[in-house]
N, C-alpha and C positions, 0 to 999 in steps of 0.2 A: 567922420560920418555925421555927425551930432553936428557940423556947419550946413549940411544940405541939408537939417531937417526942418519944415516949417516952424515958425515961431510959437511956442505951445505947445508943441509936440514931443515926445523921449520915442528912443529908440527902446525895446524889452525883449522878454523870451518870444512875447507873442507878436513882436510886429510893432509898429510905430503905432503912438496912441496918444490921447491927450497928456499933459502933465499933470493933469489932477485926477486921473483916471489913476486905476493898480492893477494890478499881477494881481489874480487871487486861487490857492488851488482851491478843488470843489469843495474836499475837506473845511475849507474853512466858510464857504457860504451855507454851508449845509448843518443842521441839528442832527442827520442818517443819514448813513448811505448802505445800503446794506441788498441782500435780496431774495427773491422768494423759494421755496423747495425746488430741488433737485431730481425729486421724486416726482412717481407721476401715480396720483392718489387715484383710486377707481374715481372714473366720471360718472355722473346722474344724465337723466333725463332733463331734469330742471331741478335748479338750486342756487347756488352761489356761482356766478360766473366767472370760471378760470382760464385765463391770459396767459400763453407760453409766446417765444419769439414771433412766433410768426402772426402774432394778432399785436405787434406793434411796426408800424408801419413809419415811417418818414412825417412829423407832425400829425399824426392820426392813429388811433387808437381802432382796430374793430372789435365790438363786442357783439358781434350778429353772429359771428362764426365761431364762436369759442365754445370751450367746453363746460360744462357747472360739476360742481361740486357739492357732496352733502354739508352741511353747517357742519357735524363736528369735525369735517376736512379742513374746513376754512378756517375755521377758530384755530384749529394747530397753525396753521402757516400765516396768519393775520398779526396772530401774538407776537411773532417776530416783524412778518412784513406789512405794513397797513398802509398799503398807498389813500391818499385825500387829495380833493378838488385841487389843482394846483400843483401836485406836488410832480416831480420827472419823473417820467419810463426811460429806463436805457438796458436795450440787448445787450448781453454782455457773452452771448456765448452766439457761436454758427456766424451764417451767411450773413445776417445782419447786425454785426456787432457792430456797436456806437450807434445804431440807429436808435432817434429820441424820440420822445412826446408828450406831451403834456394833461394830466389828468382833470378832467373838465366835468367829469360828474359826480356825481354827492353819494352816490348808493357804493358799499363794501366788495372788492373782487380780490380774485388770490394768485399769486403770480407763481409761474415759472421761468427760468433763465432768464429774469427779467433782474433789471438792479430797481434799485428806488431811492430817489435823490430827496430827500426830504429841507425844501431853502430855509436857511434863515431868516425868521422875518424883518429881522434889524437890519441882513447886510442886502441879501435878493430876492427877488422876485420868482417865483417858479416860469412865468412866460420869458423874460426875459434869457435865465439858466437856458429853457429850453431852447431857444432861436440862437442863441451863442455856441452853444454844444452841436447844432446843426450846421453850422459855420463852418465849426472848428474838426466836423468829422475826420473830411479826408485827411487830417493830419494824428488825428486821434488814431486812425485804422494803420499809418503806414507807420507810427510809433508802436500800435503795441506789440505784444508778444507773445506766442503761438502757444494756444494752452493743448497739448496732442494732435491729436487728429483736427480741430476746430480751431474757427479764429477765436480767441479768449480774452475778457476783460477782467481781470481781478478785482474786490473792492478797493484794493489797497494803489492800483494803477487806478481808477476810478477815479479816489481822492484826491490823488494828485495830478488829476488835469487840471492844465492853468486856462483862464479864460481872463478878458479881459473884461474889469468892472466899473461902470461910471462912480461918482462919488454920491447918489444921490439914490433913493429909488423914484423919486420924481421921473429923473432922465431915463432909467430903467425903463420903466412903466410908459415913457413917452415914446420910447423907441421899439417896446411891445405894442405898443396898440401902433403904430404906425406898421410895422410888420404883419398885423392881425388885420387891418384893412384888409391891404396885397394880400394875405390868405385867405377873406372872407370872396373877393374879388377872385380870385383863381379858384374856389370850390364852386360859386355863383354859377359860372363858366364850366367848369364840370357835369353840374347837373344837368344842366340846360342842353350840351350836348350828348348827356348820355338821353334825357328826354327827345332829342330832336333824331338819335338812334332809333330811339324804341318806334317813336311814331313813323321810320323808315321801313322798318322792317314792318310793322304789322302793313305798311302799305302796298311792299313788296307781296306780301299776303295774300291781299286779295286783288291788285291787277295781275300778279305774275300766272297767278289761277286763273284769272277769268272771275273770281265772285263779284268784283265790283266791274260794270264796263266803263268807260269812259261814255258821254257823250257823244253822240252823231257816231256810234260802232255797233255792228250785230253781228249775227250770225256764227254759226259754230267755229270750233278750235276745233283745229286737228295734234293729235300726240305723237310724236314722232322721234324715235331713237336717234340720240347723237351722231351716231356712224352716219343717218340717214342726211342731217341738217350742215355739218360739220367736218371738214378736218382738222385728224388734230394729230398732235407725235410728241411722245419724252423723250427728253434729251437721251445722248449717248452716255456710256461709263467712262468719261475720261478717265486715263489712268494716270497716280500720281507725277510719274516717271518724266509723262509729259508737260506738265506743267513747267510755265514760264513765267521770266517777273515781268517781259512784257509783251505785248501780241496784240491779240483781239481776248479779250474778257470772255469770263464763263461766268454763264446765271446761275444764281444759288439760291434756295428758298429763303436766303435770310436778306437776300436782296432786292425782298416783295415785301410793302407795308402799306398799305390802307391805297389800293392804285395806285402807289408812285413805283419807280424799281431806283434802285441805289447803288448804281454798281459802282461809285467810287468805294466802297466799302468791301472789297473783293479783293485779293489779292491773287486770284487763280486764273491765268493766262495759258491760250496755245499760241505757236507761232503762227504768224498770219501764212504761212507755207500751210499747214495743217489744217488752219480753219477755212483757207481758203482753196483746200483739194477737195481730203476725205472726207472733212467735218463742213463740207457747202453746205449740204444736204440743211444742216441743221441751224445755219446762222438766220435769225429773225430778222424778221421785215418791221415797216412802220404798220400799226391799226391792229398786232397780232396779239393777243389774250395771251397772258403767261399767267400758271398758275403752281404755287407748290404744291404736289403731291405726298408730303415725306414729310415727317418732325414738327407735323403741328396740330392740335387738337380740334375736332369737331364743333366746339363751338367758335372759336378763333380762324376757322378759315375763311371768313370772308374776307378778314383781313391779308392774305394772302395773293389777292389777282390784283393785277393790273394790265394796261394798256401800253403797249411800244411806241414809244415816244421818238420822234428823230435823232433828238438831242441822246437818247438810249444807244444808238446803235454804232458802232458796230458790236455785238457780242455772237454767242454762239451757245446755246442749248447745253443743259449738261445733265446727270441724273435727278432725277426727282423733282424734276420740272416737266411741264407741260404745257405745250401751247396748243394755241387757234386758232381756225382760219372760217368762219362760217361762209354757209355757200350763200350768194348775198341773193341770189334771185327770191330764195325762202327765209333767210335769216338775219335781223339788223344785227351788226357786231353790238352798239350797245344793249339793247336787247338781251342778248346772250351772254354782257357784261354782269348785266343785273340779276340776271336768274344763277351766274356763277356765285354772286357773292347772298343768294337766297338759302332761306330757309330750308326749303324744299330741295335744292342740289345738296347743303351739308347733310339731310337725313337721306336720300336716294344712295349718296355714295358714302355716308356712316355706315347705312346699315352692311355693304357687302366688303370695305374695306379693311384688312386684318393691321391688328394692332391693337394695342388694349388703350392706353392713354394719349397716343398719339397717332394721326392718320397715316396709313402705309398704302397708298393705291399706284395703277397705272393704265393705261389704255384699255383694257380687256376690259375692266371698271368701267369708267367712262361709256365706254361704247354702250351698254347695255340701261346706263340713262335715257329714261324719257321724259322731254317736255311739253309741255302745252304751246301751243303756237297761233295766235292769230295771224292776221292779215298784216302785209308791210306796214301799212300808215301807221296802223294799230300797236304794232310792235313800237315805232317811230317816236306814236306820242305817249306809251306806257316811260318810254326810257328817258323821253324827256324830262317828264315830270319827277322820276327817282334822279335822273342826274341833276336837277336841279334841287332836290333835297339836298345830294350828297356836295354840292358847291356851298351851301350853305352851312352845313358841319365841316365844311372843310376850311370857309373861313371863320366859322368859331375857334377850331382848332387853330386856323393861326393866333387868332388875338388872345389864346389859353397861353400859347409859347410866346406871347410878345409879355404875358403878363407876370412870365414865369421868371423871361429874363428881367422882367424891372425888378420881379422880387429881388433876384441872384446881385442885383449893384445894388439895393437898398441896403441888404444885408452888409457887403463889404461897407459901403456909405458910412451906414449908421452903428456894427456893433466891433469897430472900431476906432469909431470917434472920426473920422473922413469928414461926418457932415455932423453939428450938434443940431438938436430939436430942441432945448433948451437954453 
């Protein structure tokens, strides 16, 4: 093995790596490793803010959502666990075990099922720890071992993750801040399209209403129920029974994301006999709105519609989907694209569809929608100018995943010695 291996390089536990690099477990980069209460102390109003799994996120920390604590809560669980600027977060208990992050601000908070990796300053670096632990997740999750009911990280499995470590913290520190770019670069990107959101929707706002007109448009909007502008139909209840591994595809809510449909992600098939008798009725065209009705939350379903693609088809309709057909003499399909993924449709059909956290509706629903409707043109040039927003978050959104993937090869690149920066 050791003759295929580049010149400089050793074979380890963790993967081929420089020869002047090492195996280090965390135990030994670390002064603590330890973690906060178990317990869940009465929460305050405002106080000391308390951090459980779920306000440690994948390199990101939220403290906008957490809960606080009175001082002499915090002073109990501080004395043991004291996270500092620097130092790692790691879940160690539930859905997000081994998820890291790194503690970047200077004010006191108190953790729960959270671990705290406290670095060395003679051997590491806290950024570096952290982007290497992030690396090295998926393999940390599919070693450890099941504490009950949840996924479970012990201190003592903790300690002895191995990570790979430069000889220097020069190289360390070179290879964090080379990664902290690419993150500062991918969150830049985040804003800017949750910004270029916000200003969609408030614009949707006011053309979808009528408050702002466009230039060279008058005269009144008529409101007119769905049933009135529109057909529409949910799919059928395919039954398990029928199902095939292949045919013609069935639509599933989970095969709608932000306008596009995804049916290679499906694995629910009729035979093309079936889809192509009893189930005609129900196979989709090219230009038809599909939208999930079922398993997704009121504020998330804009995310939910999209438009029938050629390249989409053939499929066939199945439950808790619903499609589109607007009657084109009164209604532009985009038009009716943009007011499905409006403001105004999530609260019209919020308020009458049952379900507590997630949306549960179907036709009977719908039908009793009304919209505001101007003139063709009108309709024409409202949709233009939203679908010309939405092209443009759409290629932010690619250059968010081109930046994502550069980070994902930097990372293998750099924090296994592939490429050195020093």
């Amino acid at each position: 093995m050791n003759a295929k291996l580049k010149p400089g390089y050793k074979q380890t536990e963790v993967g081929v790596i420089p020869e002047d690099w090492e195996v280090s477990a965390l135990r030994n980069c670390c002064i603590k490793i330890t973690d906060g209460t178990h317990d869940t102390p009465r929460p305050v109003q405002s106080g000391i803010p308390f951090l459980t799994a779920i306000n440690v996120r994948d390199n990101w920390i939220d403290y906008e959502s957490c809960l606080y604590l009175a001082e002499a809560d915090h002073i109990v669980i501080f004395r043991r666990c004291n996270p500092e600027k620097n130092d790692v977060l790691m879940v160690n208990i539930g859905a997000g075990v081994a998820t890291t992050a790194l503690v970047k601000v200077d004010y006191e908070f108190s953790l729960k099922n959270v671990a705290l990796l406290k670095p060395d300053s003679r051997r590491a670096m806290g950024a570096y720890l952290n982007y290497s632990l992030a690396q090295r997740k998926p393999r940390i999750t599919q070693d450890l071992s099941s504490g009950g009911a949840q996924p479970f990280l012990s201190l003592t499995q903790i300690g002895e993750i191995l990570i790979p470590l430069p000889p220097t913290k020069a190289e360390q520190e070179t290879i964090a801040e080379a990664l902290g770019d690419a993150d500062a670069l991918i969150e830049s990107l985040e804003q800017l399209i949750a910004k270029k959101r916000h200003l969609k929707q408030g614009a949707m706002q006011e053309l979808l209403t009528g408050k702002k007109r466009l230039p060279g448009f008058s005269g009144k909007w008529e409101v007119r129920r769905f049933i009135e502008v529109c057909w529409f139909q949910e799919g059928p209840g395919v039954m398990s029974r029928q199902f095939t591994a292949s045919g013609v595809k069935l639509l599933n809510g989970t095969n709608i994301s932000r306008g596009i449909l995804n049916l290679d992600s499906t694995s629910r098939s009729i035979s093309v006999r079936e889809a192509y008798g009893a189930y005609a009725h129900f196979l989709a065209d090219v230009g038809d709105i599909v939208i999930a009705s079922s398993g997704i939350s009121i504020e998330r379903f804009d995310e939910k519609v999209a438009f029938v693609r050629e390249s989409d088809l053939p499929f066939c309709m199945n439950t808790s989907t619903i499609r589109f057909k607007p009657f084109t003499e009164v209604l532009d399909s985009a038009f009716l694209y943009q007011f499905l993924t409006s403001d105004s449709f999530k609260q019209m059909i919020g308020g009458q569809a049952t379900g507590s956290a997630q949306l549960n509706f179907g036709p009977t629903h719908v039908a009793t929608v009304a919209l505001p409707i101007p003139s063709l043109p009108e309709q024409n040039a409202i949709a233009t100018i939203l679908s010309d927003m939405d092209a443009e978050i759409t290629a932010l959104e690619a250059k968010l995943a081109k930046a994502r993937q550069i980070k994902q090869g930097m990372m293998q690149e750099l924090l296994t010695g592939k490429t050195r920066l020093v």
